[in-house]
C-alpha positions, -999 to 999 in steps of 0.1 A, spaced: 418 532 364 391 534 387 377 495 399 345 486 420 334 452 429 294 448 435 290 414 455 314 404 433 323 362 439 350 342 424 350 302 424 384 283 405 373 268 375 384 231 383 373 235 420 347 210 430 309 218 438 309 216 478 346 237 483 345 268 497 344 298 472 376 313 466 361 346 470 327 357 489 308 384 479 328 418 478 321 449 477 351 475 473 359 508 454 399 515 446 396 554 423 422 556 398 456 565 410 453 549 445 479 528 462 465 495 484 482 462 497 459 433 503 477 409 535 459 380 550 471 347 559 477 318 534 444 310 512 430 340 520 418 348 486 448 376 477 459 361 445 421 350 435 415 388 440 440 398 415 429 374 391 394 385 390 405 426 390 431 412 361 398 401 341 412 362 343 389 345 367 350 358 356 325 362 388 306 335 395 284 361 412 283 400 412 302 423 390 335 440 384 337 475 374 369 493 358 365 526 348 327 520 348 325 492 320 313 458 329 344 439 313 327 405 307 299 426 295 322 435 264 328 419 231 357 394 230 377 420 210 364 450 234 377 428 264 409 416 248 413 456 245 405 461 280 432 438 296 459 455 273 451 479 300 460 458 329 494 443 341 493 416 364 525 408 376 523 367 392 543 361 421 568 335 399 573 358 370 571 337 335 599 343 324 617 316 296 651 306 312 667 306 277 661 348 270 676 376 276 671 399 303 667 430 277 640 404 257 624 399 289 620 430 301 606 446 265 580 419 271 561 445 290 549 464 253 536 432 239 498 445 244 507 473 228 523 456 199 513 440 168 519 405 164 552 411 136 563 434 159 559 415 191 578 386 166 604 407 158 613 423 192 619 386 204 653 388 178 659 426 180 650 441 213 640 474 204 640 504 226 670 490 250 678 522 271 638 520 282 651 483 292 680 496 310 660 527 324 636 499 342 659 476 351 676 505 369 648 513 390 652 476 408 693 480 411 695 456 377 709 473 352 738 451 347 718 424 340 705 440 308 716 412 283 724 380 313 707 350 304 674 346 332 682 312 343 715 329 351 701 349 378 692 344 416 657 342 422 651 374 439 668 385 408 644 370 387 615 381 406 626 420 405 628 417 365 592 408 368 588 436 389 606 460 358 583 446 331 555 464 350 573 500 343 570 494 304 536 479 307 511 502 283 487 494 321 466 524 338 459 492 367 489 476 377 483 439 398 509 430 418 515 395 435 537 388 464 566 408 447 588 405 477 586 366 485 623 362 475 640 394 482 659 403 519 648 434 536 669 458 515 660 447 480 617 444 496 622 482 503 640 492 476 614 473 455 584 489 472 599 523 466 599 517 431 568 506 426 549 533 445 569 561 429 566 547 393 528 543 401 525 578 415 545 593 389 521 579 361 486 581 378 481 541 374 465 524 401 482 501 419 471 469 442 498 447 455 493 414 474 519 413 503 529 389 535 555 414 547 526 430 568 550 454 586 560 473 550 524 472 535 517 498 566 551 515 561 542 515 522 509 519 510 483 543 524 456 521 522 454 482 535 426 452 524 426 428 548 414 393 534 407 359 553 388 330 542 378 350 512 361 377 523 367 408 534 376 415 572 385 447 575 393 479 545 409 510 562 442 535 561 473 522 571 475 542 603 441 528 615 452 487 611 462 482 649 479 451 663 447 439 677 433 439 641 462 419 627 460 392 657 421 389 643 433 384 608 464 362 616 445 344 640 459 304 641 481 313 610 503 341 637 533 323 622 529 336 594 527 374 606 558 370 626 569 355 596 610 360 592 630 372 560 643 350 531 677 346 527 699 369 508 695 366 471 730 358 468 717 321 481 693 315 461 692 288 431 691 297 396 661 288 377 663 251 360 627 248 344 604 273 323 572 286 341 543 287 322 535 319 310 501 333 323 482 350 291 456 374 295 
């Protein structure tokens, strides 16, 4: 899926009249099949980015662009439509602590499914070895029917990151998907993602603090501070003098150090909300 933004603003709903816009007049151009990582310090405007390419937060100036149709342009039913097209992958994946791993995963096809069959398929998983086959890709396969709030979180987030590989998506929106994996799992995820991505011609933009394997990964980098856009170039051409500019009074954060093994990390104890788009 091909997206371009023309001056294209976001504000947050609920924010209040004198804040700062979540997202200042962009203009980019990702063609369908390309691979970019968006880094920039904390508030930066990553996730708002996704939100607005995911068709969830509408420009408050501007427009958005995918595949040349003006989504908020569209009928309701033409935009519901549209987003079936889109997976947006939240950085605390929503999944119910009660289910299934197998349920979880399927969850994926819901865009694609009617609603007695996205009904049924919370009872009878259907299609399990496509379950297991994603699952696979992330080094999860035996966790195919383990309850999620039995799992770590880093655990938890790469099952997010599997629902993406069933998703019925040409544009795949990815946020922070390493936040709670070690070094290991973060490459191992990356690797997946980029090669399923490749392998299917969907386009993929993927938020990431782990500046250092957004170069190594992705051919193209976005760098975003204060909400707009400081600097849009190939991997090879983001020098350390750029990154001090970007990181600048948040250089913590780029010398940022790895999370703890997933093995320490607490099950989940409470649902998240579920995002809908």
């Amino acid at each position: 899926m091909r997206v371009e933004t023309q001056g294209l603003g976001v504000r947050h709903p609920a924010a209040r009249a004198e804040a700062r816009a979540a997202l200042a007049p962009l203009e980019l151009r990702i063609d369908a099949g390309e691979q970019v990582a968006v880094i920039g310090p904390s508030g930066a405007g990553k996730t708002s980015l996704l939100h607005a390419l995911a068709c969830a937060l509408p420009p408050a100036q501007g427009r958005l662009r995918l595949d040349g149709v003006d989504p908020w342009a569209l009928p309701r039913r033409g935009l519901q439509r549209l987003r079936g097209r889109l997976f947006l992958a939240p950085q605390t994946p929503p999944l119910p602590p009660r289910q299934r791993v197998v349920t979880a995963v399927l969850a994926g096809r819901l865009p694609a499914m009617g609603l007695a069959a996205s009904l049924a398929s919370l009872f009878y998983p259907r299609d399990i070895p496509a379950a297991h086959e994603a699952l696979a890709a992330f080094d999860l396969a035996d966790k195919l029917f383990e309850r999620v709030d039995r799992l770590s979180g880093g655990e938890r987030q790469r099952v997010g990151l599997a629902r993406t590989l069933l998703a019925p998506a040409s544009l795949w929106l990815i946020d922070e998907p390493l936040s709670a994996l070690d070094p290991a799992r973060s490459r191992q995820a990356l690797a997946a993602l980029t090669g399923q991505a490749r392998a299917r011609g969907a386009t993929l933009v993927a938020t990431l603090h782990q500046v250092e394997l957004a170069l190594q990964a992705f051919p193209r980098v976005i760098g975003l501070r204060d909400g707009a856009l400081a600097f849009d170039l190939p991997a090879s051409q983001v020098s350390p003098a750029r990154l001090a500019a970007l990181y600048a009074q948040h250089e913590e954060e780029l010398r940022a150090p790895p999370p703890p093994a997933e093995a320490s990390l607490p099950a989940a104890a409470a649902p998240v909300v579920m995002h809908c788009r």
